[in-house]
N, C-alpha and C positions, 0 to 999 in steps of 0.2 A: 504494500500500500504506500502511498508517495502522498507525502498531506505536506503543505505551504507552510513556513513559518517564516516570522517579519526578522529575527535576528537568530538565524543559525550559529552555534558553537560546540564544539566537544564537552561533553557533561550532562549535569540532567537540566530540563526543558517543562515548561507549562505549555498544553497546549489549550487555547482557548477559542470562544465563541463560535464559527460554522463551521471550521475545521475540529475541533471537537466533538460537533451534533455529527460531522460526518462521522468519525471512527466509531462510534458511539452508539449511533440511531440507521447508520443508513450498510453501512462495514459490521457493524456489531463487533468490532475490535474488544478483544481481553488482555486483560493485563498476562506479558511475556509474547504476546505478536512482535513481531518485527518491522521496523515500519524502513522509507526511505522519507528523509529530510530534505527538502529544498526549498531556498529562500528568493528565488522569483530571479536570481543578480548572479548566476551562473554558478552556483554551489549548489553539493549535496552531499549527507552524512547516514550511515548508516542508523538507527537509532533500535530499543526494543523498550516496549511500554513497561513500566513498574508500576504504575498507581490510576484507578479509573473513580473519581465522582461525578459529583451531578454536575460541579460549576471547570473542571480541570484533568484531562490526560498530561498526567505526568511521564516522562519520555527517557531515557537515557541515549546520549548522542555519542557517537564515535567520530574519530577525525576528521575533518572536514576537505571535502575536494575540490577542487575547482573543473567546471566542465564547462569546455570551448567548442561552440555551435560550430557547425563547418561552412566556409563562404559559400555562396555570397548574404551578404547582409540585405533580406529583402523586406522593401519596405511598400508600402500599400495605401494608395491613397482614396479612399471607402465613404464614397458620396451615399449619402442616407436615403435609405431604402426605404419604402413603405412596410409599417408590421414586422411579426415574427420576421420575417424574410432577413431584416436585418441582424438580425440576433442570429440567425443560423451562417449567415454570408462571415459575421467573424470568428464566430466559433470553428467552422471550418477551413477559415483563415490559418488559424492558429495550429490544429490540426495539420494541414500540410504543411506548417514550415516557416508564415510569415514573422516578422521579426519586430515589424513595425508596425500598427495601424494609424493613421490619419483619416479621421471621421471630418466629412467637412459638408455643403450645403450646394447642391449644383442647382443650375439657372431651371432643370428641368425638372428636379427631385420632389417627387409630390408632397413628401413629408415637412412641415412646416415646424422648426424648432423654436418655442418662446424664449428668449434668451434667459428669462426668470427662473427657467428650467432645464437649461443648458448645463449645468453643474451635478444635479441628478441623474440628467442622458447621459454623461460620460462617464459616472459611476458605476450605473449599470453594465456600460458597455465593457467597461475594466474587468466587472465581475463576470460578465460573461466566460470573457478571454480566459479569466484566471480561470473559472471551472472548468473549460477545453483544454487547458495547460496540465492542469493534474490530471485531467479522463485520460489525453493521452499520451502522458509521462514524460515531459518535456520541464527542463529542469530551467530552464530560462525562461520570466514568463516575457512578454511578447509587450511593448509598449504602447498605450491605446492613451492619441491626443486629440484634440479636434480642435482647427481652425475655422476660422469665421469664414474666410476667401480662398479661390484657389492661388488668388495671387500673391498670398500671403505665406502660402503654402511653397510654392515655386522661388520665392525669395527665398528662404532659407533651407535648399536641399543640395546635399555635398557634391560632391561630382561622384560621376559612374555613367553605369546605364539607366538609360530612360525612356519605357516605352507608355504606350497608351494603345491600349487596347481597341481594334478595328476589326469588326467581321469582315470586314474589305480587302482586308489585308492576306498574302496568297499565303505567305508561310511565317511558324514561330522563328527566331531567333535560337540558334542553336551553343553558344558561347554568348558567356557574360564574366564583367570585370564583377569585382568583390563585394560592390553597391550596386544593386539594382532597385530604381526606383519605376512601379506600374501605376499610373492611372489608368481607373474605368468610367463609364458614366450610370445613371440612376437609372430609372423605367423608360426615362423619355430618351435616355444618350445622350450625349453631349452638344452642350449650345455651339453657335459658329464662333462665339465668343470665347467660348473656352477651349477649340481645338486650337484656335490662332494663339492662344497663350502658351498653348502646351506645343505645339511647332516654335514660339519663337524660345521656346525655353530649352528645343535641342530634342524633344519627344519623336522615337520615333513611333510608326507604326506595328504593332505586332497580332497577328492573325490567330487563330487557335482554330483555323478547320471551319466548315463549312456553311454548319450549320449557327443559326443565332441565338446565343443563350440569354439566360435572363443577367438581370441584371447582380443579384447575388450570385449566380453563377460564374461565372466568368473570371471574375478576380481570382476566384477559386481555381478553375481549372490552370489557371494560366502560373500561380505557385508552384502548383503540385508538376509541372510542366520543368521549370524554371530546374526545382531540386530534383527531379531526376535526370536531366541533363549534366548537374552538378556533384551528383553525389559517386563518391568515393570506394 
């Protein structure tokens, strides 16, 4: 079992609040299981329970590792989807591999975010991530931010690769440098507005086959695409 904690170290450990109800209520974890530790920041430790109450798993932790993701660093920029639809687009994000989420608002995106509430959307959305993180054993958890603009977005991204997503487009990319950055677009695709920013920002096009997927789709296939062209 592989449960989240905020400050990994060697020794004994409290584990609290949802990771708790997990080992607890949903695991039925006993005391002398064996658990894996990781703290979202590229560590993990072996640990075995000693102690179970109502408010605390108490844990015993073994030495701490460090665990290095394999390039490339890919990063995702995750125009808000209508509904569930978006809640499975990053869960399955993170699942395949992505490294980075950037939630942000395109010109076509039907979902309308009140800024009042912009602070709780991105909560959830973290939480999301993190439970996809632990479901599928991924010791790194995956970083989930969201900008206001795409151009705000495009200001501040490192250099690497950089595509954008086009059913138009005849074939994927088959090599990539160490950063790969993908934009996609929402239900509607992308405004004329925002492919001319993402051409003059160096985007190119990248294809995924024939057919036209949804809009949570897409980002998806085209990770899971990415790492296994890359993996080792």
């Amino acid at each position: 079992m592989r449960i989240f904690v905020a400050e990994l170290h060697a020794g004994e450990l409290e584990i609290l609040g949802d990771e708790h109800f997990y080992l607890g209520h949903v695991r039925r974890a006993r005391v002398g299981d064996d658990l894996e530790l990781v703290d979202g920041a590229g560590h993990r430790a072996k640990a075995k329970i000693t102690a179970m109450s109502e408010a605390a798993t108490t844990v015993t932790a073994g030495a701490v590792e460090t665990v290095i993701e394999a390039p490339p660093h890919v990063r995702v920029l995750v125009p808000l989807i209508k509904g569930d639809r978006m809640d499975l687009c990053i869960e399955k994000l993170v699942e395949v591999g992505a490294n980075e989420l950037i939630v942000w608002r395109g010109e076509r995106s039907i979902v309308k975010l009140d800024a009042a509430k912009r602070d709780a959307r991105l909560a959830h959305y973290i939480g999301v991530a993190e439970a996809a993180a632990r479901q599928c054993g991924r010791a790194t958890m995956p970083t989930v931010t969201m900008a206001a603009t795409l151009r705000e977005i495009l200001r501040a991204l490192p250099a690497g690769d950089r595509f954008v997503l086009d059913p138009a487009a005849e074939r994927a990319a088959t090599t990539y440098r160490a950063d790969v950055t993908l934009a996609s677009g929402p239900e509607g695709g992308l405004a004329p507005i925002e492919l001319e920013q993402l051409e003059h920002a160096s985007f190119a096009s990248l294809g995924l086959g024939p057919r036209m997927l949804r809009a949570e789709t897409a980002p998806v296939v085209a990770v899971a695409l990415i790492r296994a062209a890359t993996a080792s």
